[in-house]
NUMI-462802 format. One record per atom (N, C-alpha, C, O): residue number from 0; residue in three letters; x, y, z. Coordinates in Angstrom, 2 decimals. Each point is the difference from the previous one (the first is absolute). Layout:
N
NUM,Ala,X,Y,Z .
...
This chain:
153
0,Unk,98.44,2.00,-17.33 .
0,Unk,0.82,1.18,0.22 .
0,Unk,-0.29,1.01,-1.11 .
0,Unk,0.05,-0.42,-1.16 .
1,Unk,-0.39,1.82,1.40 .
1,Unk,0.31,1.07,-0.75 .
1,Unk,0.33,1.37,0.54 .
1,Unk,-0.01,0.37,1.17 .
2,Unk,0.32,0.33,-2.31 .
2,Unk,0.47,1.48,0.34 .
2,Unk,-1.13,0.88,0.43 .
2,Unk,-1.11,-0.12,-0.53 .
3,Unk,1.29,0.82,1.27 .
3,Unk,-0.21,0.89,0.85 .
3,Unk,0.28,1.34,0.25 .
3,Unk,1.12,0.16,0.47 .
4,Unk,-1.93,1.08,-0.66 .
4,Unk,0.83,1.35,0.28 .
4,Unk,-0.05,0.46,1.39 .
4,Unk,-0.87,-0.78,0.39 .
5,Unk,1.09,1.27,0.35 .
5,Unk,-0.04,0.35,1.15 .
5,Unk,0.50,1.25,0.09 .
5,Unk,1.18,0.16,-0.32 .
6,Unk,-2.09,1.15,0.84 .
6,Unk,0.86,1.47,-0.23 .
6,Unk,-0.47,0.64,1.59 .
6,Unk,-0.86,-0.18,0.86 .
7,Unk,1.75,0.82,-1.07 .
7,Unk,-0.48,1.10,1.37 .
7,Unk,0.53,1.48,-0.52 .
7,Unk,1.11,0.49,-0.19 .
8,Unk,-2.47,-0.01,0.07 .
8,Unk,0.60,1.36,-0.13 .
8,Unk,-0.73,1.25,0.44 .
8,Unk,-1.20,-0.09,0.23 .
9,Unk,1.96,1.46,-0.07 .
9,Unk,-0.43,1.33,0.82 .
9,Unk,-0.83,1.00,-0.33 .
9,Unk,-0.93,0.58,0.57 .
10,Unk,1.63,-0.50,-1.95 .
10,Unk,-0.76,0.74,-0.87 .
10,Unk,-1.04,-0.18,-1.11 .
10,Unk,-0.95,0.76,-0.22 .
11,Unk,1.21,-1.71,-0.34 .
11,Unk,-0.75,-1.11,-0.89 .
11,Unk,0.90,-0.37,-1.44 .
11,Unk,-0.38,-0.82,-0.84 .
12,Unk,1.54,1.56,0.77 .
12,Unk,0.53,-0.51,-0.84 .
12,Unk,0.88,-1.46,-0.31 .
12,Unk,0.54,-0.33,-1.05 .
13,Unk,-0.61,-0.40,2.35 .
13,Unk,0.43,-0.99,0.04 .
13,Unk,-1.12,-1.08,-0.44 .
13,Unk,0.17,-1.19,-0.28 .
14,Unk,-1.29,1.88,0.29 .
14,Unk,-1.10,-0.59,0.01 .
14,Unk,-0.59,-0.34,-1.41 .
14,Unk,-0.38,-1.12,-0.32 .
15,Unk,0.36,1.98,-0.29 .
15,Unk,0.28,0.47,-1.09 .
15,Unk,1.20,-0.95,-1.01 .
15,Unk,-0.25,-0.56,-1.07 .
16,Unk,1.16,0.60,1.58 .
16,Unk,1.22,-0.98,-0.66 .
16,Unk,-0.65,-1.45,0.00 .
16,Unk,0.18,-0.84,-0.88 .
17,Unk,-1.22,0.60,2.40 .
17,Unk,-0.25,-1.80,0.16 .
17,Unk,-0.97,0.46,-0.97 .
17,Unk,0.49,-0.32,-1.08 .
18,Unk,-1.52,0.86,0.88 .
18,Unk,-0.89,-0.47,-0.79 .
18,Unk,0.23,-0.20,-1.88 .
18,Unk,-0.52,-0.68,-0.89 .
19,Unk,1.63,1.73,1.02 .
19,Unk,0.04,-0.19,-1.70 .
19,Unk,1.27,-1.17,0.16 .
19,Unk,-0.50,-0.70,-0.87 .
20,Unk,1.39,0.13,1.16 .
20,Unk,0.59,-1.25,0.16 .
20,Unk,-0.68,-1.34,0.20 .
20,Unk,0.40,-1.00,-0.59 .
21,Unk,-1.86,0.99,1.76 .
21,Unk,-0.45,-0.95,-0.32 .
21,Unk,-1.07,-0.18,-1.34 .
21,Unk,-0.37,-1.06,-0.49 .
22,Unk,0.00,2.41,0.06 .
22,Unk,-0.53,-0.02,-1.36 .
22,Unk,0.94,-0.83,-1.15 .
22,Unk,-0.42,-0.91,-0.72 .
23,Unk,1.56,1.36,0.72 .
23,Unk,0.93,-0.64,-1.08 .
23,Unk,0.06,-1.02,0.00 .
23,Unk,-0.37,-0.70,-0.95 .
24,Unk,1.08,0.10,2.50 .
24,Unk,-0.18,-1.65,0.40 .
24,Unk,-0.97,-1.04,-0.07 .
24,Unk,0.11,-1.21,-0.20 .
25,Unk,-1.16,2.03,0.43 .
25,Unk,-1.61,-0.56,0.16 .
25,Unk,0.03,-0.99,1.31 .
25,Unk,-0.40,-1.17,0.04 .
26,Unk,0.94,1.90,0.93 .
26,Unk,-0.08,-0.64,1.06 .
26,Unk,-0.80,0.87,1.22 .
26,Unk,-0.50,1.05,-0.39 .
27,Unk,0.35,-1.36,1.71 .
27,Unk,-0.93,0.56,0.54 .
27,Unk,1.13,1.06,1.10 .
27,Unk,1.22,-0.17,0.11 .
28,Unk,-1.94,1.08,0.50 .
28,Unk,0.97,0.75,0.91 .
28,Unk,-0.60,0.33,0.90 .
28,Unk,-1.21,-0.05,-0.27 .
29,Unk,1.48,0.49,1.61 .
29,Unk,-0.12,0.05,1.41 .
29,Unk,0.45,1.36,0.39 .
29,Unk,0.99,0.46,-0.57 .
30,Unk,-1.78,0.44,1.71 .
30,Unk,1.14,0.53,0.54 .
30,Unk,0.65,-1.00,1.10 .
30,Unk,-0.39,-1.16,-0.10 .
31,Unk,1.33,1.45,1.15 .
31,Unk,0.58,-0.32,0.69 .
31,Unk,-1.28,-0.70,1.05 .
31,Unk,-0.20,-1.20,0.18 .
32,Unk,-0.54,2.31,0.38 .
32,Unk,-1.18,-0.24,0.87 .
32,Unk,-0.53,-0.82,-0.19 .
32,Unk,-0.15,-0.79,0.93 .
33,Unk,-0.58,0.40,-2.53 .
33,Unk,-0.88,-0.63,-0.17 .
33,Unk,0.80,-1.13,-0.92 .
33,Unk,-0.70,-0.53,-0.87 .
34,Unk,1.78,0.19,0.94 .
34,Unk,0.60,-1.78,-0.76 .
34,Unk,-0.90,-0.67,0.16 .
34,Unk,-0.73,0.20,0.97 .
35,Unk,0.49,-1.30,-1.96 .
35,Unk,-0.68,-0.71,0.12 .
35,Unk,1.12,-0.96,-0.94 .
35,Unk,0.09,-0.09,-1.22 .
36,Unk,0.63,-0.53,2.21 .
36,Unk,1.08,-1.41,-1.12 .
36,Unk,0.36,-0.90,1.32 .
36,Unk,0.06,0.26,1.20 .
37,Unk,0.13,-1.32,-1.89 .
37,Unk,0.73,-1.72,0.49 .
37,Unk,1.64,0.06,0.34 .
37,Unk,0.78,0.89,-0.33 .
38,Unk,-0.59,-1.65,0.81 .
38,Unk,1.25,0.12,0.67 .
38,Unk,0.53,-0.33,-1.45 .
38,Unk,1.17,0.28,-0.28 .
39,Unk,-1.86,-0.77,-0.48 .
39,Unk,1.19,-0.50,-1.53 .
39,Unk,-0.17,1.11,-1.19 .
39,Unk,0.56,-0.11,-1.09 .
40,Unk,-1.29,1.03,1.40 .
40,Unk,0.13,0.68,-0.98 .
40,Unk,1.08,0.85,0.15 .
40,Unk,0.49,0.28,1.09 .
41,Unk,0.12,0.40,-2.79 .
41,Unk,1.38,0.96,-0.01 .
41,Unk,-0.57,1.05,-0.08 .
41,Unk,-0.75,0.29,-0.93 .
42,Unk,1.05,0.54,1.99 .
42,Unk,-0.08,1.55,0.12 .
42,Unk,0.88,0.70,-1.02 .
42,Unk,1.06,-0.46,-0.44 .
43,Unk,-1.68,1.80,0.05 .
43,Unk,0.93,0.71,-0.49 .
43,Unk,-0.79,1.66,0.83 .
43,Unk,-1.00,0.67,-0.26 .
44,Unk,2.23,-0.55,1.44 .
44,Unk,-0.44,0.63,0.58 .
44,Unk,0.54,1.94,-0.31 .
44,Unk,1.18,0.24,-0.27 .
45,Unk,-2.02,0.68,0.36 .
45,Unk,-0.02,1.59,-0.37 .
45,Unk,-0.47,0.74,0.35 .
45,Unk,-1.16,0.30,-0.29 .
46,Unk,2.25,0.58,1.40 .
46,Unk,0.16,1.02,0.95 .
46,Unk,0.52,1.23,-0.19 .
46,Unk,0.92,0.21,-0.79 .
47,Unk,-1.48,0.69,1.49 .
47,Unk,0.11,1.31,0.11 .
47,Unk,1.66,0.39,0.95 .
47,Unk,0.10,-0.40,1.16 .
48,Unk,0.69,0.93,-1.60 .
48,Unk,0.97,0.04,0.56 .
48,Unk,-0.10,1.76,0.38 .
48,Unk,-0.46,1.00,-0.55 .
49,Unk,1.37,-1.42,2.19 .
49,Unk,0.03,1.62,1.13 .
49,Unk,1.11,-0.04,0.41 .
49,Unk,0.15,-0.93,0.79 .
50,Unk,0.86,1.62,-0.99 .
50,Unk,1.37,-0.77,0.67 .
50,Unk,1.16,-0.64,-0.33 .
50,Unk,0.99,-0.37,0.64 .
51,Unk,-1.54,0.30,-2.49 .
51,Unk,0.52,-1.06,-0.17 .
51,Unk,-0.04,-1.74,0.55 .
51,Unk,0.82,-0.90,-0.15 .
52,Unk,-2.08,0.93,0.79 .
52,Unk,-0.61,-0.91,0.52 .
52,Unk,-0.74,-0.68,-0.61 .
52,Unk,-0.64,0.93,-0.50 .
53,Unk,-0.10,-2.30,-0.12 .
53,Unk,-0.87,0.06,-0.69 .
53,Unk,-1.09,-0.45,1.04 .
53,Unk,0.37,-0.71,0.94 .
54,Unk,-1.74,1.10,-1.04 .
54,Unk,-0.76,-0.33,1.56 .
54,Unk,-0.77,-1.35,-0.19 .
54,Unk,-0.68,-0.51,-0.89 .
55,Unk,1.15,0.17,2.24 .
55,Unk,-0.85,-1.82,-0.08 .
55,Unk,0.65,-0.73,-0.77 .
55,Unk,-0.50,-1.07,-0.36 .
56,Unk,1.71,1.44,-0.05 .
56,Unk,1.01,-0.95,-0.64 .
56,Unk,0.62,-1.81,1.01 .
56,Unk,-0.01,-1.23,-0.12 .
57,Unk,0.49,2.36,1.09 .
57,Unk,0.07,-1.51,1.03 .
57,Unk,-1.21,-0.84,0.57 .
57,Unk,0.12,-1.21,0.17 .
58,Unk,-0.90,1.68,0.03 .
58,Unk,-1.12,-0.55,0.61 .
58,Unk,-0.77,-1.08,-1.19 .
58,Unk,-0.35,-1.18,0.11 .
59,Unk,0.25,2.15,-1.28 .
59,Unk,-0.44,-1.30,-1.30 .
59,Unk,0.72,-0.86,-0.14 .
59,Unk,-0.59,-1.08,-0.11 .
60,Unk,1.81,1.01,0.04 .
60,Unk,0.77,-1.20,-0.07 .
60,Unk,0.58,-0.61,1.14 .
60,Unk,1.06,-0.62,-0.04 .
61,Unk,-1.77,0.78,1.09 .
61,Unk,0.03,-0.73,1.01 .
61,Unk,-1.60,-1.31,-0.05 .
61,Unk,-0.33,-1.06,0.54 .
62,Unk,-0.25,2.16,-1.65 .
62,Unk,-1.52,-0.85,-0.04 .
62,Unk,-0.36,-0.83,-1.24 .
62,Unk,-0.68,-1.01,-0.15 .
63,Unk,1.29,1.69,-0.58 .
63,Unk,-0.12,-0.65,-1.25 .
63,Unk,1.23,-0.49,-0.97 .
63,Unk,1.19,0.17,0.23 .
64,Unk,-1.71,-0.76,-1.24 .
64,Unk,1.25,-0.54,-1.27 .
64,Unk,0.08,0.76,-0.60 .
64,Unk,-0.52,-0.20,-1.10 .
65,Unk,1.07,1.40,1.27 .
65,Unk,0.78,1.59,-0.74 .
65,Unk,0.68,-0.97,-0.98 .
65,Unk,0.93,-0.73,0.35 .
66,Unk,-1.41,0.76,-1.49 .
66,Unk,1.38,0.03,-1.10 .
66,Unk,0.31,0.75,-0.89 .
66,Unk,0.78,-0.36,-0.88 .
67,Unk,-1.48,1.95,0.93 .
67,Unk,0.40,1.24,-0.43 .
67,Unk,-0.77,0.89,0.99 .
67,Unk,-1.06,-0.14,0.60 .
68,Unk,2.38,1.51,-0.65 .
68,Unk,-0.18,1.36,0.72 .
68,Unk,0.29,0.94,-0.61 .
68,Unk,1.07,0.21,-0.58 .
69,Unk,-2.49,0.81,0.68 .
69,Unk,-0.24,0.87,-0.96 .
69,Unk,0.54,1.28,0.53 .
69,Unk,1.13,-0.33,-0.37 .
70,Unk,-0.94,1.41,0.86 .
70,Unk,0.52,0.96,0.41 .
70,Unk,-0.87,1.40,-0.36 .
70,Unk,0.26,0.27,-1.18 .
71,Unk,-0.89,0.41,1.56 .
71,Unk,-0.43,1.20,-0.80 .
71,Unk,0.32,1.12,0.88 .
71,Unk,-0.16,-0.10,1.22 .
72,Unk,0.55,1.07,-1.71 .
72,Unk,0.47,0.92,0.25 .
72,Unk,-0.11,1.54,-0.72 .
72,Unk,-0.62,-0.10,-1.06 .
73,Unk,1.03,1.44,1.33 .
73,Unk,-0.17,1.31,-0.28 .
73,Unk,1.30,0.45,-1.05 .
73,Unk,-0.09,0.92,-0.81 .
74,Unk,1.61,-1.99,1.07 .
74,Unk,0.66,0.40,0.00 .
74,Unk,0.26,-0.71,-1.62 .
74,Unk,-0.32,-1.17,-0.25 .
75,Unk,1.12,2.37,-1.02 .
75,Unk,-0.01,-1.05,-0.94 .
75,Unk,1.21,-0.69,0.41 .
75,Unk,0.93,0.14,0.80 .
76,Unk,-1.55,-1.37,-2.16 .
76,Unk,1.40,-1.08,-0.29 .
76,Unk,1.28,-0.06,-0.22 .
76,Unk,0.44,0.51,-1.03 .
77,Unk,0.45,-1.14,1.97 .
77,Unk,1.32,0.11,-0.70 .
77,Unk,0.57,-1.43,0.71 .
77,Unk,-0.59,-0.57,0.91 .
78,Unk,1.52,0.25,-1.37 .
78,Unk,0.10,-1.54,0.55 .
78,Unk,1.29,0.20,1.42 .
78,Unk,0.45,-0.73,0.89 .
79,Unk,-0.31,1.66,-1.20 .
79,Unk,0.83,0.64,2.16 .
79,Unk,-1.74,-0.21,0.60 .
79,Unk,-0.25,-1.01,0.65 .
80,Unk,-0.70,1.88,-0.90 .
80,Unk,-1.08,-0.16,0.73 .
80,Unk,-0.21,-1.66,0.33 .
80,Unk,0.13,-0.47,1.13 .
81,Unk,-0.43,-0.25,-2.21 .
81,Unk,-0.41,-1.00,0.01 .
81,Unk,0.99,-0.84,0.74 .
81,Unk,-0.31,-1.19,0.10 .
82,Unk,1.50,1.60,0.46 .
82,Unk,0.73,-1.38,0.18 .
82,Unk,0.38,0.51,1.81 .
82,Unk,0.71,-0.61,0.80 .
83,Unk,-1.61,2.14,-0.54 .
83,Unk,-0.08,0.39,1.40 .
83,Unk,-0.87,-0.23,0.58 .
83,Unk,-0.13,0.00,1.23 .
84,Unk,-0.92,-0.34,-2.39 .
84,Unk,-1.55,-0.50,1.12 .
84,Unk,0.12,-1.62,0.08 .
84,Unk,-0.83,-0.60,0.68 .
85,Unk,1.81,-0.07,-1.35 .
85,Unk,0.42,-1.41,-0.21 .
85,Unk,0.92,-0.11,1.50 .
85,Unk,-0.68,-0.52,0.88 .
86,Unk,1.48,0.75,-0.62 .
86,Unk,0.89,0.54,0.91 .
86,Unk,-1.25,0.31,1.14 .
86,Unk,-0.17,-1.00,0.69 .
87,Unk,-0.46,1.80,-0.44 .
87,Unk,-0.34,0.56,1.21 .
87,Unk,-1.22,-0.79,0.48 .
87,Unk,-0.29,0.00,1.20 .
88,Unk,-0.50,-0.71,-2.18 .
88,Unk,-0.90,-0.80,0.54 .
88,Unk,0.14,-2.09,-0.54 .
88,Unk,-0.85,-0.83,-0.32 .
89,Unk,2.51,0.79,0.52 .
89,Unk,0.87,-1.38,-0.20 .
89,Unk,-0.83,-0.95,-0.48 .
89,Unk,-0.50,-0.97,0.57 .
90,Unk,0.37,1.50,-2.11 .
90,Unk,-1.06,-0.68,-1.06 .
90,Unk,0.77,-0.40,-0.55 .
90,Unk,0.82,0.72,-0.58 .
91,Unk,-0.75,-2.91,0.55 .
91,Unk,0.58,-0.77,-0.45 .
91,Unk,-0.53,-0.64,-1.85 .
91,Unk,0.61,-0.50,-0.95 .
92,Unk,-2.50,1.00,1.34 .
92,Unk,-0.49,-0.41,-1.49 .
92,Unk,0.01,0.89,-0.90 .
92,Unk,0.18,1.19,0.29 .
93,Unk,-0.35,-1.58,-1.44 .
93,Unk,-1.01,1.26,-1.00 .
93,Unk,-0.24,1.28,0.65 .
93,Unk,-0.49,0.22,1.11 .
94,Unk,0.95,0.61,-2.01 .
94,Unk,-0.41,1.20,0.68 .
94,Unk,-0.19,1.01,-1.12 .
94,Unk,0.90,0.27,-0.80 .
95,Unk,-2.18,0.31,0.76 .
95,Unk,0.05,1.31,-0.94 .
95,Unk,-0.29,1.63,0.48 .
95,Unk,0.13,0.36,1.17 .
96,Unk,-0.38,0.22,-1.87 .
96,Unk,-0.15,0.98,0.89 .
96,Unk,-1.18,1.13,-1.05 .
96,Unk,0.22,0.04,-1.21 .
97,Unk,-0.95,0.49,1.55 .
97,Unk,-0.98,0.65,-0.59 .
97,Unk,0.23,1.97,0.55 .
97,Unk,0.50,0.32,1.08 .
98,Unk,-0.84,0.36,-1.78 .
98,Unk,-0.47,1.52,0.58 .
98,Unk,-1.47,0.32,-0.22 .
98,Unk,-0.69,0.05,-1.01 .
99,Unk,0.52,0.10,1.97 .
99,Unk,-1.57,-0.03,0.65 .
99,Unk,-0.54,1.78,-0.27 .
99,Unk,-0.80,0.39,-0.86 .
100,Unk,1.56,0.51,1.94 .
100,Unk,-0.03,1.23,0.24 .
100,Unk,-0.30,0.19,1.25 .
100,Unk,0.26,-0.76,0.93 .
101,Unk,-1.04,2.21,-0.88 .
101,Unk,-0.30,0.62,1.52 .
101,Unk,-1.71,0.31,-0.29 .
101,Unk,-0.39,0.34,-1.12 .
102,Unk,-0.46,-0.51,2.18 .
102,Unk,-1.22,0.76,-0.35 .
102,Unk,-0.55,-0.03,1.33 .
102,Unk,-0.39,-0.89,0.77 .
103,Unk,0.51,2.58,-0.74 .
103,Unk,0.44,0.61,2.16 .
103,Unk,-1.69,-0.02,0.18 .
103,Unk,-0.49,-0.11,1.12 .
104,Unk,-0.44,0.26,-2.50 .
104,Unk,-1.17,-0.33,0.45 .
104,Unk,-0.51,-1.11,0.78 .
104,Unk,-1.08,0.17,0.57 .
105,Unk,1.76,-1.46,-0.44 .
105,Unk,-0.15,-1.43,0.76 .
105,Unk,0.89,0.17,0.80 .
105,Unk,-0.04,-1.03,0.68 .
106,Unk,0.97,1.78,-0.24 .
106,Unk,0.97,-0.60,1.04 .
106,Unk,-0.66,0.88,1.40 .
106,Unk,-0.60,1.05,-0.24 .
107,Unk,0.72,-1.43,1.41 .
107,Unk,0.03,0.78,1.14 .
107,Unk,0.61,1.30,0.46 .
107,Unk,1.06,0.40,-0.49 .
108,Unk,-1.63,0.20,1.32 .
108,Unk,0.66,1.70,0.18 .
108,Unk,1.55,-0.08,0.24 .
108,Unk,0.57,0.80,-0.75 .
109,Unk,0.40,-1.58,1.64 .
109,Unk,0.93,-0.47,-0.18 .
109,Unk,0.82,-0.29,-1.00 .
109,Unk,1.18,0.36,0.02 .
110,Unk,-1.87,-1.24,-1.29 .
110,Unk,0.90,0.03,-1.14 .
110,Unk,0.05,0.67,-0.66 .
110,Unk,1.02,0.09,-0.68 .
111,Unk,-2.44,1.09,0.43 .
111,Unk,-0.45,1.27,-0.67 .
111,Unk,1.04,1.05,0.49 .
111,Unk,0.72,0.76,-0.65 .
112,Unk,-0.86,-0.95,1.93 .
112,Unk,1.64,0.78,0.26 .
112,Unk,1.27,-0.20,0.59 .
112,Unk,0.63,0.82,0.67 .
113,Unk,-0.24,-2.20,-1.05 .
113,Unk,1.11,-0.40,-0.02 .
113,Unk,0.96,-0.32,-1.31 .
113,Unk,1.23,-0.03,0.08 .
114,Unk,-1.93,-0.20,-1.27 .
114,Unk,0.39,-0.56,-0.77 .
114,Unk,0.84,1.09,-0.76 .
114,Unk,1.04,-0.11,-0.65 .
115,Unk,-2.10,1.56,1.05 .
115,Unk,0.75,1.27,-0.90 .
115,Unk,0.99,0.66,0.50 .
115,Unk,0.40,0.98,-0.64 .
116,Unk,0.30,-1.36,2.03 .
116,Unk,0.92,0.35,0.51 .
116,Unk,1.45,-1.10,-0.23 .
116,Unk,1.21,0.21,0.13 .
117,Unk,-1.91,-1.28,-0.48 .
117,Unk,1.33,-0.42,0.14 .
117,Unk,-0.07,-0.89,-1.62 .
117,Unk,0.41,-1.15,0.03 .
118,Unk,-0.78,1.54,-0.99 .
118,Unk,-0.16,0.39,-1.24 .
118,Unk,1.27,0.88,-0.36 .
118,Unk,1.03,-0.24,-0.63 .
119,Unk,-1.43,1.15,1.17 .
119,Unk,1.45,1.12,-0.41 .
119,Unk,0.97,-0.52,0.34 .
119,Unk,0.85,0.83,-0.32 .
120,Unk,-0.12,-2.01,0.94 .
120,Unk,1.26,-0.05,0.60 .
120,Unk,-0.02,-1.26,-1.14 .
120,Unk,1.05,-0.14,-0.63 .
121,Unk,-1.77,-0.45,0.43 .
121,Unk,-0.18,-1.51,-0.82 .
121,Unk,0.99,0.68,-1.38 .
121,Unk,1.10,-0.13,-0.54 .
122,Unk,-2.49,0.99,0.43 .
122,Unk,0.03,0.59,-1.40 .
122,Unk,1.10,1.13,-0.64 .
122,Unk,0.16,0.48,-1.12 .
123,Unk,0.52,-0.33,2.47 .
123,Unk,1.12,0.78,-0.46 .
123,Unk,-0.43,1.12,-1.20 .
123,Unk,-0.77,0.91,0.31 .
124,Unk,1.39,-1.04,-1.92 .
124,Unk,0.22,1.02,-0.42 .
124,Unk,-0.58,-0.64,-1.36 .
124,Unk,0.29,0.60,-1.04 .
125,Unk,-1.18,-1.91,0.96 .
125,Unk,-1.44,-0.46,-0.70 .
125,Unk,-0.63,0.40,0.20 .
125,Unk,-0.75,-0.24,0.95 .
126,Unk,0.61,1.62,-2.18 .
126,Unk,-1.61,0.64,0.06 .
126,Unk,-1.03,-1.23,-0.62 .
126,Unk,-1.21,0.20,0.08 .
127,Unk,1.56,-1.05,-0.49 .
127,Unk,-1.40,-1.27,0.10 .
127,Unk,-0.62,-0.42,0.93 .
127,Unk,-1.18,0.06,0.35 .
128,Unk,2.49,-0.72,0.19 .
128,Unk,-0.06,-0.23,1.21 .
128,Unk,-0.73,1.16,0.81 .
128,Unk,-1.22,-0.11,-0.17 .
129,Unk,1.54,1.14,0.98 .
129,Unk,-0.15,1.27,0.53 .
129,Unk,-1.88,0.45,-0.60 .
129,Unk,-0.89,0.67,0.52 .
130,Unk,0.96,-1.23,-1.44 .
130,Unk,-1.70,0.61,-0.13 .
130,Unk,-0.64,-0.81,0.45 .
130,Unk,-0.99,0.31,0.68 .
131,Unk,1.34,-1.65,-0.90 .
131,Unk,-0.68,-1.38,0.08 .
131,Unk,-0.18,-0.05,1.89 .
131,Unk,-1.08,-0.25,0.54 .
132,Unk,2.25,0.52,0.18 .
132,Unk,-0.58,0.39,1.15 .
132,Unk,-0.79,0.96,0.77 .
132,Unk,-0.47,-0.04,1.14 .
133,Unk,0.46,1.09,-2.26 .
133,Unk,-0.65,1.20,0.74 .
133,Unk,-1.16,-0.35,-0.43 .
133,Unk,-0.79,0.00,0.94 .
134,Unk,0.00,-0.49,-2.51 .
134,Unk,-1.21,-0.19,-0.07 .
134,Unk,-0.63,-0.89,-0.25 .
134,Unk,-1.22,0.01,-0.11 .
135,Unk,2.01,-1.05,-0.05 .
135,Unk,-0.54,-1.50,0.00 .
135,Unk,-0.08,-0.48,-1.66 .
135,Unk,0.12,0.87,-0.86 .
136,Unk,-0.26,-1.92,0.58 .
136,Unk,0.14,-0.66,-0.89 .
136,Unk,0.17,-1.71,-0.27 .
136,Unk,0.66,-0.86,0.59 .
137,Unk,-1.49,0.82,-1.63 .
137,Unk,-0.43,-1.72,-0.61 .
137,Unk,0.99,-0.26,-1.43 .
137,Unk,0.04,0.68,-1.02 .
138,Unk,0.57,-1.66,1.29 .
138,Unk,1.15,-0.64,-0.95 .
138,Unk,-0.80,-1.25,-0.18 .
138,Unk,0.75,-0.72,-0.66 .
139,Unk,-1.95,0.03,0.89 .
139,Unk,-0.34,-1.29,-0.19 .
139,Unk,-0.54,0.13,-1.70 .
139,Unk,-0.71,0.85,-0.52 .
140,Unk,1.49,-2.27,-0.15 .
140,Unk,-0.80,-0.19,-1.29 .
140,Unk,0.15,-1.58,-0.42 .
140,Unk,0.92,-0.71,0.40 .
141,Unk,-1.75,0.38,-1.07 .
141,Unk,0.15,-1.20,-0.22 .
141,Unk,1.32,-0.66,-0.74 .
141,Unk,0.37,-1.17,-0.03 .
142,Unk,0.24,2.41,-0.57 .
142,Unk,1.83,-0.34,-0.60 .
142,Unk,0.85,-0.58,1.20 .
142,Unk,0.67,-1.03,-0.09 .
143,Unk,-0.78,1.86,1.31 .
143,Unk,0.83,-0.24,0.71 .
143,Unk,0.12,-1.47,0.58 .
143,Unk,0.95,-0.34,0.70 .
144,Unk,-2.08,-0.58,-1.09 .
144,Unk,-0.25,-1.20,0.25 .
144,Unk,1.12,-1.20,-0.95 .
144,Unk,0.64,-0.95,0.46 .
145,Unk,-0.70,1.32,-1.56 .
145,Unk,0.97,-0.66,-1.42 .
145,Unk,0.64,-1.22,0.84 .
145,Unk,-0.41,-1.16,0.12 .
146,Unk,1.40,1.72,0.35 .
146,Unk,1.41,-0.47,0.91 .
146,Unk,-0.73,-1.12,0.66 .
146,Unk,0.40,-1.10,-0.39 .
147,Unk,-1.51,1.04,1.40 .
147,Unk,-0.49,-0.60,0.87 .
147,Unk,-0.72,-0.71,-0.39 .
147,Unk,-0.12,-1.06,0.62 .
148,Unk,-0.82,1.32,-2.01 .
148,Unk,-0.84,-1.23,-0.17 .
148,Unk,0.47,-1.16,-1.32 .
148,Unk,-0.68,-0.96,-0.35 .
149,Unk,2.39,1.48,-0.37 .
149,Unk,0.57,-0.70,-0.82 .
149,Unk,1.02,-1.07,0.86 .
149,Unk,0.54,-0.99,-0.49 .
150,Unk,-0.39,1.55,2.21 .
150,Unk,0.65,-1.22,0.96 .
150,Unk,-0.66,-0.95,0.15 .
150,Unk,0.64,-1.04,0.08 .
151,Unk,-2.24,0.92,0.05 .
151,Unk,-1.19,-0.34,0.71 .
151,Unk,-0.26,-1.04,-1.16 .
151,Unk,-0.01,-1.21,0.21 .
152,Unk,-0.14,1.58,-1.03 .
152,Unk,-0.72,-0.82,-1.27 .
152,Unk,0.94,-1.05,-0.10 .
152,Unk,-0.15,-0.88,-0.84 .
């Protein structure tokens, strides 16, 4: 049996999070598509969240031994956030949560122009927020890991 990363992500910042996590861990990582693990190995699985959704959340742990879920997202941290994406996608394990960002250069014409419309209603009266949807933006760093790889160890 060993650990395992498993990510799926849109933009690449989720991607980005698996590779410098399994750097720390020194373990190997997958996207979703291409897993390559045993029914005994422990996943620690990290998704791109739309919705408040995290994607391929149910379906991985219908397939695998999830014993952590990573969360990445646009939106920053606050532990109301964290305990609504806990809540909305009825995550019983480990759970952390990362900020990824936006980068409308990878997303489809759809999210290129969806995201900046309903940005403004998100973002209310966060001009951070409010820029971060109008022009996109990367929050990934290897700090934001701390939390996740001092559970792990």
């Amino acid at each position: 049996m060993s650990r395992v990363i498993i990510y799926k992500s849109k933009a690449g910042h989720t991607e980005r999070y698996a590779r410098m996590l399994s750097k720390e861990l020194n373990i190997p990582y997958y996207s979703s598509k291409d897993a390559k693990v045993s029914e005994n190995d422990e996943i620690i699985f990290l998704s791109h969240i739309y919705a408040s959704k995290i994607m391929g959340l149910s379906k991985t742990l219908n397939k695998y031994n999830v014993k952590v879920v990573i969360g990445v997202g646009a939106m920053p941290y606050s532990r109301d956030y964290l305990n609504t994406l806990k809540d909305a996608n009825n995550i019983k394990l480990p759970f952390f949560y990362l900020r990824g960002g936006i980068d409308y250069s990878k997303l489809n014409f759809f999210f290129r122009k969806f995201l900046p419309i309903i940005g403004k209603d998100i973002a209310k009266d966060d001009k951070e927020l409010l820029r971060l949807f109008k022009n996109g933006g990367n929050f990934v760093t290897k700090d934001n890991l701390k939390e996740i790889v001092n559970y792990l160890k």
